[in-house]
Backbone as CSV, one residue per row, in Angstrom:
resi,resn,N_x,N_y,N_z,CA_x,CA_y,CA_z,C_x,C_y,C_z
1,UNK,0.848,-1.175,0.000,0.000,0.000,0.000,0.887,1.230,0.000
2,UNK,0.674,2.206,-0.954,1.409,3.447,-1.020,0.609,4.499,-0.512
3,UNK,1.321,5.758,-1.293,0.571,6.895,-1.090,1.170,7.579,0.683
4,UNK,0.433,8.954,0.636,0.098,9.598,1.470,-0.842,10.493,2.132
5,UNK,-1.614,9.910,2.814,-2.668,10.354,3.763,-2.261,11.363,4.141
6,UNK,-2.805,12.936,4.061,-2.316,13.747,4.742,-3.174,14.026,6.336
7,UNK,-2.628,14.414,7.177,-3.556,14.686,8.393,-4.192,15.883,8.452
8,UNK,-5.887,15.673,8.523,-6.153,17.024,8.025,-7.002,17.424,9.230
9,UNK,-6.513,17.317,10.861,-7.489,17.548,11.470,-5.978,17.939,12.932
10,UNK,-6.066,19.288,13.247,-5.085,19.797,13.973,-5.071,18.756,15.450
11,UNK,-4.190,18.702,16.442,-4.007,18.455,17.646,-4.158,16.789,17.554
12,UNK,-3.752,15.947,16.504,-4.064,14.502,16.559,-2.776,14.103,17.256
13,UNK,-3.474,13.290,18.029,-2.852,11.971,19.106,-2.908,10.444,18.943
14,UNK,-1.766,10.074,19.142,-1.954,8.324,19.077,-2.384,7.839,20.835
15,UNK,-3.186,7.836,21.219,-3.669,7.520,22.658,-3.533,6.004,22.971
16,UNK,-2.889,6.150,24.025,-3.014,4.664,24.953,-4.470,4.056,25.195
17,UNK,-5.008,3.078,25.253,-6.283,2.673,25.692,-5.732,1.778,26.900
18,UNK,-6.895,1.821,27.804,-6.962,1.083,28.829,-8.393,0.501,29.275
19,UNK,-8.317,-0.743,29.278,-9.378,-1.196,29.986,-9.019,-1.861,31.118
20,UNK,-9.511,-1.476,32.201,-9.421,-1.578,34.033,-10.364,-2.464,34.380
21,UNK,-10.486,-3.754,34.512,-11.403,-4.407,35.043,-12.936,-4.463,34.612
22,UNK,-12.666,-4.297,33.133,-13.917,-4.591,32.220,-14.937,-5.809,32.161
23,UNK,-15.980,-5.723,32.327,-16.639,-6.933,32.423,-18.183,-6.947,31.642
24,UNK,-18.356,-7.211,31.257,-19.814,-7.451,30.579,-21.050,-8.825,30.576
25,UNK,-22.075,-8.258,31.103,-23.252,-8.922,31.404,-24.608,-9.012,30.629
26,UNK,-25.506,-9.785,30.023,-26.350,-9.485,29.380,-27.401,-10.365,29.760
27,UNK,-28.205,-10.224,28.895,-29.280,-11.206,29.502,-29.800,-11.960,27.935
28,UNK,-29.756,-12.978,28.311,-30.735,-14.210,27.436,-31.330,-15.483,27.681
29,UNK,-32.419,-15.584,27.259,-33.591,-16.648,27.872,-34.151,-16.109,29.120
30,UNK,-33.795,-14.989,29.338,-34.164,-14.722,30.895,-33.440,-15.605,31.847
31,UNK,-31.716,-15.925,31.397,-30.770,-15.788,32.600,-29.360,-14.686,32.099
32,UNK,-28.774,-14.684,33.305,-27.252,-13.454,32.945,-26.593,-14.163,32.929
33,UNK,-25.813,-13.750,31.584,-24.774,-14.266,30.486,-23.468,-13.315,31.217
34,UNK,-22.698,-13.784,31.660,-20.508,-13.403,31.730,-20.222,-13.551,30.272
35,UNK,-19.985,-12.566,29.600,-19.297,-12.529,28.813,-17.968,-12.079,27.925
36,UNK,-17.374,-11.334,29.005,-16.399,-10.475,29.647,-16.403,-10.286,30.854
37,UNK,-14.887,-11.049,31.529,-14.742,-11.012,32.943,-13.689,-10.365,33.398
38,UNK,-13.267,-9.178,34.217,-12.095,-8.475,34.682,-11.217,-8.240,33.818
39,UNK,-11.220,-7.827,32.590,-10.378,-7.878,31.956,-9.223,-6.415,31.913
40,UNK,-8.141,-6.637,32.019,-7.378,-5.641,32.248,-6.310,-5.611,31.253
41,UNK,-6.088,-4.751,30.098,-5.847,-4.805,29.165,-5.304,-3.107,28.583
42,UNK,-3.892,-3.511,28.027,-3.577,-1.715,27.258,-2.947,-1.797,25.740
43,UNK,-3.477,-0.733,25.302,-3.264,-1.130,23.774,-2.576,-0.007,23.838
44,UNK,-1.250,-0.164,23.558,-0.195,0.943,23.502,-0.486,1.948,22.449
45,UNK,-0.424,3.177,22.537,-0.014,4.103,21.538,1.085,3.707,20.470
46,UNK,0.665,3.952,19.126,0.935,3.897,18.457,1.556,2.410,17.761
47,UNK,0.979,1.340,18.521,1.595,0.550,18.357,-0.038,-0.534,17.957
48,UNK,0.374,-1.568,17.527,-0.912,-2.696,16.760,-0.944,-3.381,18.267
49,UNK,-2.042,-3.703,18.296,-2.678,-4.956,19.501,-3.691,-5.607,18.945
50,UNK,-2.987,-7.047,19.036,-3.816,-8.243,18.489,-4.539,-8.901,19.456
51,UNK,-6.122,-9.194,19.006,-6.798,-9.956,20.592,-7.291,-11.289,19.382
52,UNK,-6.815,-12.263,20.428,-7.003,-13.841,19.816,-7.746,-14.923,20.856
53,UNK,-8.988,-15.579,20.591,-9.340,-16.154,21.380,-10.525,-16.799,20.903
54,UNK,-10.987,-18.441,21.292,-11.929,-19.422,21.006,-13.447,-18.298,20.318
55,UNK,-13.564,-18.967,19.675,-15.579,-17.955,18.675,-16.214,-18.074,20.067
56,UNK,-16.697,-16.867,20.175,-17.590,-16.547,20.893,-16.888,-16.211,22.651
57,UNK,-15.581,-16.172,22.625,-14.803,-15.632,23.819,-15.569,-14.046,24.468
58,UNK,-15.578,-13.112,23.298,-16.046,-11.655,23.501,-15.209,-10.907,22.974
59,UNK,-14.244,-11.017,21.720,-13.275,-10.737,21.202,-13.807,-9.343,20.399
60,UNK,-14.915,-9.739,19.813,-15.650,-8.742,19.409,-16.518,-7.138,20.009
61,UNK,-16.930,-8.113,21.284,-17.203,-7.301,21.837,-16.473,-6.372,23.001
62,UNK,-15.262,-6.815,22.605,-14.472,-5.862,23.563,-13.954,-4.675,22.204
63,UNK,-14.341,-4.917,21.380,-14.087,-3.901,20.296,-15.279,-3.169,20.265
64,UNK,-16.114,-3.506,20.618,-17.635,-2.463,20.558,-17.468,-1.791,21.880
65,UNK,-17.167,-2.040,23.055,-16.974,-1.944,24.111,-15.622,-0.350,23.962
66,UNK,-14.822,-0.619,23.376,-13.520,0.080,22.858,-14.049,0.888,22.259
67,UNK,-14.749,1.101,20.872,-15.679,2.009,20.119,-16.442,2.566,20.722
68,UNK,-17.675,2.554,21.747,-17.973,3.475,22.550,-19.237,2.866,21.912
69,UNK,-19.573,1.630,21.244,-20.823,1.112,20.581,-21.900,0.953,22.013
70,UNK,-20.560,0.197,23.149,-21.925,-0.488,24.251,-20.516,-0.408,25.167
71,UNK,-21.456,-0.057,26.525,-21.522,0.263,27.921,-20.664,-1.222,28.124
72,UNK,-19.845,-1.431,29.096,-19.010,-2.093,30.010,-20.137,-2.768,31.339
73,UNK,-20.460,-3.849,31.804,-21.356,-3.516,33.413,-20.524,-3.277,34.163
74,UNK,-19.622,-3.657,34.119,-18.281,-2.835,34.829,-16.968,-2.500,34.645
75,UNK,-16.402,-1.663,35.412,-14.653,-1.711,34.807,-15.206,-0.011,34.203
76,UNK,-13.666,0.379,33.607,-13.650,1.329,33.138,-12.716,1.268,31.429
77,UNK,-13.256,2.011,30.821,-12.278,2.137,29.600,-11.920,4.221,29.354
78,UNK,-10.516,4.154,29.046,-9.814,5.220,29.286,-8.750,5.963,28.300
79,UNK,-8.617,6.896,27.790,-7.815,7.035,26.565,-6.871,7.922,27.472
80,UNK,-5.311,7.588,27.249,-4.220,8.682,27.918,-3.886,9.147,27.041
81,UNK,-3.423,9.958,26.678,-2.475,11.395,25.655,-1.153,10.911,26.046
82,UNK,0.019,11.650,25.253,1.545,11.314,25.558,1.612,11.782,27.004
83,UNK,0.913,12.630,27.141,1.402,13.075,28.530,1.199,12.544,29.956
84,UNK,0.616,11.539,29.723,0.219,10.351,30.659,-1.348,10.330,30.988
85,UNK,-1.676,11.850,30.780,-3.238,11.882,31.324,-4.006,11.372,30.515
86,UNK,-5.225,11.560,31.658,-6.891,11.145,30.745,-6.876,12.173,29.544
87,UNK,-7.089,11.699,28.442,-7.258,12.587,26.974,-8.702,13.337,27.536
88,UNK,-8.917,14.732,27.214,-9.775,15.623,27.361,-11.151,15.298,26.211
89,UNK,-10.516,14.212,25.458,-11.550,14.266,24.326,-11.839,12.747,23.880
90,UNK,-12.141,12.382,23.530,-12.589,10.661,22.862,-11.691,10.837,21.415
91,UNK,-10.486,9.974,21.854,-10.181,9.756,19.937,-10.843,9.506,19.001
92,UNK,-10.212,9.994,17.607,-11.266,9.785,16.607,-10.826,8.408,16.304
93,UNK,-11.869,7.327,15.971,-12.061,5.874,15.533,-12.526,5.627,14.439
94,UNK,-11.889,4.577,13.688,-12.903,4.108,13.132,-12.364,2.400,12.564
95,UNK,-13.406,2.219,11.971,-13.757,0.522,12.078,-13.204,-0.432,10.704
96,UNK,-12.729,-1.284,10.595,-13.086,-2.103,9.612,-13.761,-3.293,9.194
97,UNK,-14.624,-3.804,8.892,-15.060,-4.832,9.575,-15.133,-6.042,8.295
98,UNK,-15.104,-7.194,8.468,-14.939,-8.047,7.961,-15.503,-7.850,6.381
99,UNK,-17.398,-7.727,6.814,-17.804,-7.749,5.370,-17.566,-6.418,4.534
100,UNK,-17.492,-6.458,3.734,-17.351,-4.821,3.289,-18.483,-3.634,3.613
101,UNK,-19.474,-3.901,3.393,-20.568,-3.049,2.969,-20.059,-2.340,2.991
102,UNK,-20.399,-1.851,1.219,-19.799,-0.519,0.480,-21.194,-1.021,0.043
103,UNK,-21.537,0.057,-0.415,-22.720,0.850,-1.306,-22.746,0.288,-2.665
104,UNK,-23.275,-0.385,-3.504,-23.085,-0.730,-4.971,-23.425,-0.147,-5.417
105,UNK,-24.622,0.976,-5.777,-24.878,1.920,-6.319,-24.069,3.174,-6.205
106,UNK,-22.931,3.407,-5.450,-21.641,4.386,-5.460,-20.995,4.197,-6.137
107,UNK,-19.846,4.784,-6.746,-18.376,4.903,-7.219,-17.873,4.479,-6.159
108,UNK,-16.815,3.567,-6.358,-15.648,3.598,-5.185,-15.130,5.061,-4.393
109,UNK,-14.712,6.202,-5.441,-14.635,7.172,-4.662,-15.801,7.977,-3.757
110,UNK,-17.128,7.374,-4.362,-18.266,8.084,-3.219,-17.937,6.763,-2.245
111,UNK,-17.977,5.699,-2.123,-18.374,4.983,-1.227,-16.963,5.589,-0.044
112,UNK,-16.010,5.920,-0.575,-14.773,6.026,0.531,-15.408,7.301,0.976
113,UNK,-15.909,8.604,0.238,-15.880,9.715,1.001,-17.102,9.641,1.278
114,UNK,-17.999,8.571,1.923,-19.263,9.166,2.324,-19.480,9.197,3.737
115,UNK,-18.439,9.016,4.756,-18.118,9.577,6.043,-18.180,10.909,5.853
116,UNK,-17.194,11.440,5.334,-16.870,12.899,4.826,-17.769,13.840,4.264
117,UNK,-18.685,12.920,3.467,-19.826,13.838,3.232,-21.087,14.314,4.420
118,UNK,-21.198,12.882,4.789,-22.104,13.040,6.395,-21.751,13.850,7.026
119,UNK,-20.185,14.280,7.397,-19.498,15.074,8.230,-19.662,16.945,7.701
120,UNK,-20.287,16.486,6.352,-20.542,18.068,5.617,-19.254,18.828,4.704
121,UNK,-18.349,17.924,4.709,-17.175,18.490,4.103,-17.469,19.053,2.514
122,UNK,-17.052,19.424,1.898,-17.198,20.507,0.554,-16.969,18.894,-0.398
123,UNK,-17.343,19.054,-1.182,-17.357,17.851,-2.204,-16.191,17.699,-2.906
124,UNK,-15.456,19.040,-3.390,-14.093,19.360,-3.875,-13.123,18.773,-2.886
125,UNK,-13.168,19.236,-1.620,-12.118,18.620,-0.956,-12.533,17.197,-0.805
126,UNK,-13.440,16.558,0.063,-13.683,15.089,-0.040,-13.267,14.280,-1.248
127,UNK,-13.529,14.811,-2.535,-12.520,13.738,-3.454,-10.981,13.795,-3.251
128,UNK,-10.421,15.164,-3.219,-9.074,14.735,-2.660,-8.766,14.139,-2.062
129,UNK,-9.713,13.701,-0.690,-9.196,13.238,0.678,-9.261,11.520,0.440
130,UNK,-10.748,11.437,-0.282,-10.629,9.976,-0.774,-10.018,9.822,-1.764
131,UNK,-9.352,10.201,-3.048,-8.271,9.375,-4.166,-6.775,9.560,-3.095
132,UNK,-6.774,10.452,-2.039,-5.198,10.242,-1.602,-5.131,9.156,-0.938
133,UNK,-6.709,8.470,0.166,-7.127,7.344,0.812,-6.789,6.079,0.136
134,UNK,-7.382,5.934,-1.198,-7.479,4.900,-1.977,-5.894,5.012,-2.857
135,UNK,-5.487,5.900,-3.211,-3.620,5.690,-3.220,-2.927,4.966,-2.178
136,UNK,-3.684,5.584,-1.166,-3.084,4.673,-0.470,-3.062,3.155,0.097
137,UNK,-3.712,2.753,-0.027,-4.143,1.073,-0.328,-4.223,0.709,-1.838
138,UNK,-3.526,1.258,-2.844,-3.019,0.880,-4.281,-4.471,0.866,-5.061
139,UNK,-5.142,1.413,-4.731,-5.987,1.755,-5.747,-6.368,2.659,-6.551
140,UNK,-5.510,3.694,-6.261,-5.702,4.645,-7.715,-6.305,4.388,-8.741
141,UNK,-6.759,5.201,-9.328,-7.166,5.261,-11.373,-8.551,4.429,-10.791
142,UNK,-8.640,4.001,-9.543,-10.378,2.956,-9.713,-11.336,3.362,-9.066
143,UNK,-11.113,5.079,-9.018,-12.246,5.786,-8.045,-13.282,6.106,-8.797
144,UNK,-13.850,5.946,-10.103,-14.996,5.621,-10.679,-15.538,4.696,-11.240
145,UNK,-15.254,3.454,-10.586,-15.312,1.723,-10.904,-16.676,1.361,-9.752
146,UNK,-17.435,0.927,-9.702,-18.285,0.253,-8.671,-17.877,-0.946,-7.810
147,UNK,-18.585,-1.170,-6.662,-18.108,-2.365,-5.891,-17.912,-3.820,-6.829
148,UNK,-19.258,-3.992,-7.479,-19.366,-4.982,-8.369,-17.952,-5.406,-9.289
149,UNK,-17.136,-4.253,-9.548,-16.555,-4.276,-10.575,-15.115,-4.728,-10.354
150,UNK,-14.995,-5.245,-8.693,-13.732,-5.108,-7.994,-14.025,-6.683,-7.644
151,UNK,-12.687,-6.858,-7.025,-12.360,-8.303,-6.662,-12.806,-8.022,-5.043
152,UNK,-13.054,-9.290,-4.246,-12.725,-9.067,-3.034,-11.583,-8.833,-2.252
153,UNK,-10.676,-8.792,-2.600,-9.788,-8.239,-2.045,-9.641,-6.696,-2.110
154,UNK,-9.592,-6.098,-3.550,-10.166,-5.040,-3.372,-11.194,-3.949,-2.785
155,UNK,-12.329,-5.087,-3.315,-13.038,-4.577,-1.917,-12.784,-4.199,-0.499
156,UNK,-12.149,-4.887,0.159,-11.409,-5.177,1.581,-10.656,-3.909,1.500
157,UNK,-9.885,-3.285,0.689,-8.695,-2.457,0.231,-9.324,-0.855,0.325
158,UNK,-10.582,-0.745,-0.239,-12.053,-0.034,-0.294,-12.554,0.161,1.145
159,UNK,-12.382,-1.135,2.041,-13.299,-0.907,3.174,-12.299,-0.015,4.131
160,UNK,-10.834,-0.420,3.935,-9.681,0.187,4.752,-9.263,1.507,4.158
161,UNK,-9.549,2.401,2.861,-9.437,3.764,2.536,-10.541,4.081,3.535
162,UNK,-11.934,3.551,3.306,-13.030,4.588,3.627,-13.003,4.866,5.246
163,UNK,-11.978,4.243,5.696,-11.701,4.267,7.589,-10.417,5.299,7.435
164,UNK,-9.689,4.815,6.715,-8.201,5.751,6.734,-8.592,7.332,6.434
165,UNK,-9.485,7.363,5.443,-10.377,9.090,4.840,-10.623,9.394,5.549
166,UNK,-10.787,9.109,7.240,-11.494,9.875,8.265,-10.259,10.527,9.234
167,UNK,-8.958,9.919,8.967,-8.046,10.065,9.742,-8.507,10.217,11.405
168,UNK,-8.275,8.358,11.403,-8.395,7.998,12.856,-7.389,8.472,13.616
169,UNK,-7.805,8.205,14.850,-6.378,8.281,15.483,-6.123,6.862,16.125
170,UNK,-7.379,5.948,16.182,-7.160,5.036,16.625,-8.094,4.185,15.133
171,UNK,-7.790,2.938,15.060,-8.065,2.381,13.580,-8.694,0.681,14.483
172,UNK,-9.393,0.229,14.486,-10.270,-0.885,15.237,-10.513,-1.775,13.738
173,UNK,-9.894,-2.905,13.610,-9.885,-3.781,12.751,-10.906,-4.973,13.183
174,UNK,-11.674,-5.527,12.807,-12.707,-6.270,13.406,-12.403,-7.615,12.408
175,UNK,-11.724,-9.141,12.472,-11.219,-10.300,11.045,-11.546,-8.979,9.651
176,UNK,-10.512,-8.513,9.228,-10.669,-7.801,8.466,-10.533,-8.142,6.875
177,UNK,-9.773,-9.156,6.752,-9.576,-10.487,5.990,-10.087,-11.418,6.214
178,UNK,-10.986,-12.120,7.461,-11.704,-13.224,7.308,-12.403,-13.644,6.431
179,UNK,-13.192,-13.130,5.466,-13.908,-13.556,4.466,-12.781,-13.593,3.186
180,UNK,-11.504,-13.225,3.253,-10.537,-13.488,1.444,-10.021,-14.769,1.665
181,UNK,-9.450,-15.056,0.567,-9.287,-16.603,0.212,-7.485,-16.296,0.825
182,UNK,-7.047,-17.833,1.058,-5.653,-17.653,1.991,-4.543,-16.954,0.582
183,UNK,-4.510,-16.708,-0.681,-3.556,-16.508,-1.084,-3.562,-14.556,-0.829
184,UNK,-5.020,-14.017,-1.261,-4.827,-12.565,-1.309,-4.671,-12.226,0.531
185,UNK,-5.607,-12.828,1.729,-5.318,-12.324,2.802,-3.629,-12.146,3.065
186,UNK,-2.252,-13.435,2.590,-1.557,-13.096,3.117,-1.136,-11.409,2.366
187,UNK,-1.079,-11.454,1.147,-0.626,-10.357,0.341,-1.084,-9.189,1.438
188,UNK,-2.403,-8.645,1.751,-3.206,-7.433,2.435,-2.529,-7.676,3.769
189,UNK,-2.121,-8.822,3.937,-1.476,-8.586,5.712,-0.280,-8.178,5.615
190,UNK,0.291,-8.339,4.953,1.339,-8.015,4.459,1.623,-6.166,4.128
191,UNK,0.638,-5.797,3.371,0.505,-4.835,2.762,-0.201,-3.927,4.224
192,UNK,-0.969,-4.217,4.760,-1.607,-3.432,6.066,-0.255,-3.544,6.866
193,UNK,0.938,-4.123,7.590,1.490,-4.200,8.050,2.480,-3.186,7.804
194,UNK,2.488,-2.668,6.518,3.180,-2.144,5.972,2.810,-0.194,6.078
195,UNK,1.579,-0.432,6.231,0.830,0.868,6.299,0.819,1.314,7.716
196,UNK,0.798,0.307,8.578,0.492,0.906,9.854,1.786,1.269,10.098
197,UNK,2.969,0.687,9.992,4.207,1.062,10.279,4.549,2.359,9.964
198,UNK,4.127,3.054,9.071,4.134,3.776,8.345,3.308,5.042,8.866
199,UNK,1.857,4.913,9.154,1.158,5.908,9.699,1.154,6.028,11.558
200,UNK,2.103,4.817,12.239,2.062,5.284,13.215,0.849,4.876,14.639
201,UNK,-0.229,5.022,13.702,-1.651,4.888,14.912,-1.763,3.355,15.707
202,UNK,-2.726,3.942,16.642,-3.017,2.699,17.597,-3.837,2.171,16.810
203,UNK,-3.763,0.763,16.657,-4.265,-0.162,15.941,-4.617,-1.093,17.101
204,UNK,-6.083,-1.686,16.948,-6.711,-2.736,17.777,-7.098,-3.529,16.644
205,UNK,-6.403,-4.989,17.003,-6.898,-6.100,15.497,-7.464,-6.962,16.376
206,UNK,-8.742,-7.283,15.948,-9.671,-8.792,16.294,-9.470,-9.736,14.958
207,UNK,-9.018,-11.129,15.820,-8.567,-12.217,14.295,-8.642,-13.316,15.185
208,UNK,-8.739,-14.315,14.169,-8.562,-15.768,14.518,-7.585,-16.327,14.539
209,UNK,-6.802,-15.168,13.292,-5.972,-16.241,12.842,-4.478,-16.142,13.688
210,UNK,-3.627,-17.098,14.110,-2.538,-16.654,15.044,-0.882,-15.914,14.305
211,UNK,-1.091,-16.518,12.898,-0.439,-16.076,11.507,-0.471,-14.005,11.734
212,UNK,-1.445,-14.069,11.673,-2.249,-12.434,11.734,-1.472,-11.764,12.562
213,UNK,-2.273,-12.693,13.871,-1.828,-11.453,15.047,0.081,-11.748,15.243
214,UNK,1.017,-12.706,14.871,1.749,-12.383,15.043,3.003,-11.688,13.919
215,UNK,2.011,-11.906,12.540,2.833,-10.791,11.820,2.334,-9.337,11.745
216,UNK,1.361,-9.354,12.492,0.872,-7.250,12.065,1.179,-6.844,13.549
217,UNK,0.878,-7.499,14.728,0.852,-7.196,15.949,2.421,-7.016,16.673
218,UNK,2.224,-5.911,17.939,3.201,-5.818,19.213,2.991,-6.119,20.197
219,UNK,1.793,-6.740,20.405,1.273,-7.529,21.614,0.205,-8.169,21.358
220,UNK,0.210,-9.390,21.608,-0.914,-10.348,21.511,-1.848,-10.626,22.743
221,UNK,-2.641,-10.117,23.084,-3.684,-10.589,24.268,-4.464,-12.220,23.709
222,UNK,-4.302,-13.098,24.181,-5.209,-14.457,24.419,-6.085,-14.506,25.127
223,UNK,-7.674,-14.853,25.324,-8.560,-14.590,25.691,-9.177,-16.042,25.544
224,UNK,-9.644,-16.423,27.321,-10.276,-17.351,27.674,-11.314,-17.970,26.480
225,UNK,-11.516,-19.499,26.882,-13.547,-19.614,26.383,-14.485,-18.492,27.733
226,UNK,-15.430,-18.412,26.747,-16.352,-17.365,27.814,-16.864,-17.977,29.150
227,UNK,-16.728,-17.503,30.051,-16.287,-15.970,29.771,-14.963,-15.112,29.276
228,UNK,-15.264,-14.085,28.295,-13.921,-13.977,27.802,-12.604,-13.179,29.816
229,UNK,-11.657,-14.022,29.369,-10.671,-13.152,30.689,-9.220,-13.184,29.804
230,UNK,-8.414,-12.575,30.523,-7.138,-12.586,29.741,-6.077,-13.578,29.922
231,UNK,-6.158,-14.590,29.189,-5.164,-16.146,29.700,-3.625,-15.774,29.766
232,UNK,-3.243,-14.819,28.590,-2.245,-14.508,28.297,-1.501,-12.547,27.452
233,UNK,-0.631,-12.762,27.850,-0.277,-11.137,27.081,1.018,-11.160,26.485
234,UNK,1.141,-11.821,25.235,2.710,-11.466,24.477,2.963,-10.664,23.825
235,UNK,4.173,-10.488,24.102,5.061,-9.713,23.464,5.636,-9.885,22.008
236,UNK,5.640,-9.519,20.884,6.078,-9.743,19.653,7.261,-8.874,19.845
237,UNK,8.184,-9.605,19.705,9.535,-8.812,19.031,10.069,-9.160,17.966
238,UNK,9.806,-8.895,16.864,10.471,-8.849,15.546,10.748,-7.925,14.832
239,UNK,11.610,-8.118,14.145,12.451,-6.790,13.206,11.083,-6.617,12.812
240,UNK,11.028,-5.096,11.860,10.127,-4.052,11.368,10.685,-3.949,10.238
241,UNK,10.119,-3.414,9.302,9.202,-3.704,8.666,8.821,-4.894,8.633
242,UNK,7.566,-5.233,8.416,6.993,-7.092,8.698,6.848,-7.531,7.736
243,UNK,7.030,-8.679,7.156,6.751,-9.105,5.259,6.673,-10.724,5.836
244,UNK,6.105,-11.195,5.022,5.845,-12.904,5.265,6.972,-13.549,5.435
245,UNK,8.388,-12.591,4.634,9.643,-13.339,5.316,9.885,-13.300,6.305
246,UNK,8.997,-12.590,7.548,8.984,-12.598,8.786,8.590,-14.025,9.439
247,UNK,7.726,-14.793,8.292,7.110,-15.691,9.049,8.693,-16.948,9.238
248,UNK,9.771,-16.776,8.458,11.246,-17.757,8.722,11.537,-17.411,9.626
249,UNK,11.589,-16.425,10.276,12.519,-16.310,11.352,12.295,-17.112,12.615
250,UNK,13.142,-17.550,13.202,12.937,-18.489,14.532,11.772,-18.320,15.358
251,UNK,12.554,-17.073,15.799,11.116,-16.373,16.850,9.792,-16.208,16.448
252,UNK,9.403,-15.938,15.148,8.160,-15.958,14.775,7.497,-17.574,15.089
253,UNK,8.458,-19.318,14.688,7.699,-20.151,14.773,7.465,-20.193,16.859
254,UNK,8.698,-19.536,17.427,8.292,-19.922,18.866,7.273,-19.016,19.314
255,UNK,6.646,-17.971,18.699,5.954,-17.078,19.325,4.852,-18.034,18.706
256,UNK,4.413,-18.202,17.486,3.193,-18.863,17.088,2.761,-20.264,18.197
257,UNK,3.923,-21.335,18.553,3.786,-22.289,19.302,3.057,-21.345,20.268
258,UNK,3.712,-20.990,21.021,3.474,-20.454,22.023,1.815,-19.660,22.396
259,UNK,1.300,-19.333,21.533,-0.191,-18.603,21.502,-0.997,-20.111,21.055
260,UNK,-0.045,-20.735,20.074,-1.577,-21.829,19.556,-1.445,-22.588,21.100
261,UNK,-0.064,-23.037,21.989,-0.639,-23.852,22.987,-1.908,-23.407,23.728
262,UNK,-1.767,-21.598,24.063,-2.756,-21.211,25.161,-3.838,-21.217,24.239
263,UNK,-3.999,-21.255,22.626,-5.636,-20.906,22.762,-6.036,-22.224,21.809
264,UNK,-5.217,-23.647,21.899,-5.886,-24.643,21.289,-6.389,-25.424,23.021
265,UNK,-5.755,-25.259,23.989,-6.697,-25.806,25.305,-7.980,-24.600,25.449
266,UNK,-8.286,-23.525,25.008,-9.479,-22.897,25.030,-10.319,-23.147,24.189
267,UNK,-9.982,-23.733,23.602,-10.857,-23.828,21.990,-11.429,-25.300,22.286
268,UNK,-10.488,-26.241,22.902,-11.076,-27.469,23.268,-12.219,-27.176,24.552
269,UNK,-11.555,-26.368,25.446,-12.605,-26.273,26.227,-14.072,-25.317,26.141
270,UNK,-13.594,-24.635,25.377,-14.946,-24.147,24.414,-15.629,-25.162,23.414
271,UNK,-15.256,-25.686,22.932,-16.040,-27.523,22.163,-16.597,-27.773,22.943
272,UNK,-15.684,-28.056,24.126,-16.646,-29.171,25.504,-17.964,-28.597,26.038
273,UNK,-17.885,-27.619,26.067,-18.615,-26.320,26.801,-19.612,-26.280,25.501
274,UNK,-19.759,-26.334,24.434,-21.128,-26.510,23.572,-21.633,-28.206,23.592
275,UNK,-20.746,-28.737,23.827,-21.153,-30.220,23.134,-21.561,-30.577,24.774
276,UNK,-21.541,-30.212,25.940,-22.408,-30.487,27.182,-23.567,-29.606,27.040
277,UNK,-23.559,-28.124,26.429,-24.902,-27.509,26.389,-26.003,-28.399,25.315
278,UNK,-25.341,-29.021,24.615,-26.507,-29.527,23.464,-26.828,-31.037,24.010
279,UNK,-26.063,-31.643,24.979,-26.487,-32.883,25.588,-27.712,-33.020,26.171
């Protein structure tokens, strides 16, 4: 992914997140569901944080929880500034999420700037802001092409301008590649790895895959069967820039061992834990 995003919004910060003893409760069938338990968790400034853990842990919903989508029942979530304090303001966010939904009746370049338009921006500037967006995830020359007219991967490429056009300060990846086939996801992980290095921001990635979180990520959180809690917190240390030749290096196969042990005993015990509910 090339190009350059310019920052077009004064006083931007890469903010620390913190969640302090987060927990979440809900209700179904008319009993309360744990679905997030104490979880204590920091997604460094400026740096990627990967959360990995059994379907249906709360992996997701600690990203809605993070977004400001839905309330915590308890615990606190907290944004610091460089300067250690509580940020005076809510960073700007935004999402990517697995399926695309883009608009088919748009141009690629309306579908990227139609944040920007909601936001009221002048129509002249919003195309700038989206062809410099979509340069930057290598799509140039295809900002009057339709969704239809694109591959899925492209698409995917489409869903990550129309988040980057808003200039986050924090960027919330939700399996952002889960739906591409294994040859284009590695290429885009590859290529996103490449971008974030590059722009700097706090990045929160939700994935399955352990490939993922340990070539885009600087810390891997592992997360119980549900209730989701935090089993584990690694550390990625590998040279930078990240490219799939990352995946030879030694440390990459001991860091991968190392996450599939903690989350293939969750995943079994999440099996067990459906296959006694359906008994």
């Amino acid at each position: 992914m090339g190009g350059n995003l310019q920052t077009s919004s004064e006083g931007a910060v890469h903010p620390e997140i913190r969640l302090e003893g987060v927990s979440l409760v809900y209700e179904a069938g008319g009993s309360q569901v744990l679905a997030l338990d104490d979880l204590h968790c920091r997604f460094a400034a400026g740096r990627v944080t990967a959360i990995i853990g059994p379907s249906g842990c709360g992996k997701s919903t600690m990203l809605q929880i993070t977004r400001g989508f839905m309330p915590a029942s308890r615990g606190t979530l907290s944004f610091v500034g460089p300067d250690g304090q509580p940020m005076p303001r809510p960073p700007r966010m935004a999402t990517v999420w697995q399926s695309f939904n883009l608009f088919p009746w748009r141009t690629i370049e309306d579908n990227v700037a139609f944040g920007l338009e909601m936001a009221g921006m002048p129509a002249a500037q919003r195309r700038v802001r989206a062809h410099e967006a979509l340069r930057m995830v290598d799509l140039g020359g295809f900002e009057r092409k339709y969704p239809g007219q694109l591959s899925g991967g492209m698409r995917q490429r489409v869903g990550m301008a129309r988040a980057l056009v808003m200039d986050p300060e924090v960027l919330l990846l939700d399996e952002p590649f889960g739906a591409l086939d294994a040859q284009t996801r590695l290429v885009l992980q590859e290529q996103l790895a490449a971008m974030v290095e590059r722009t700097g921001k706090t990045v929160l990635l939700i994935t399955h895959s352990i490939e993922e979180a340990v070539l885009l990520a600087d810390t891997v959180y592992v997360l119980t069967a549900r209730p989701g809690r935090v089993a584990a917190e690694v550390q990625i240390d590998l040279p930078k820039p990240r490219s799939i030749a990352s995946t030879h290096d030694a440390r990459y196969a001991g860091y991968f061992e190392r996450i599939y042990g903690l989350l293939k005993s969750e995943v079994l015990r999440s099996m067990h834990g459906e296959a006694g509910g359906q008994a």
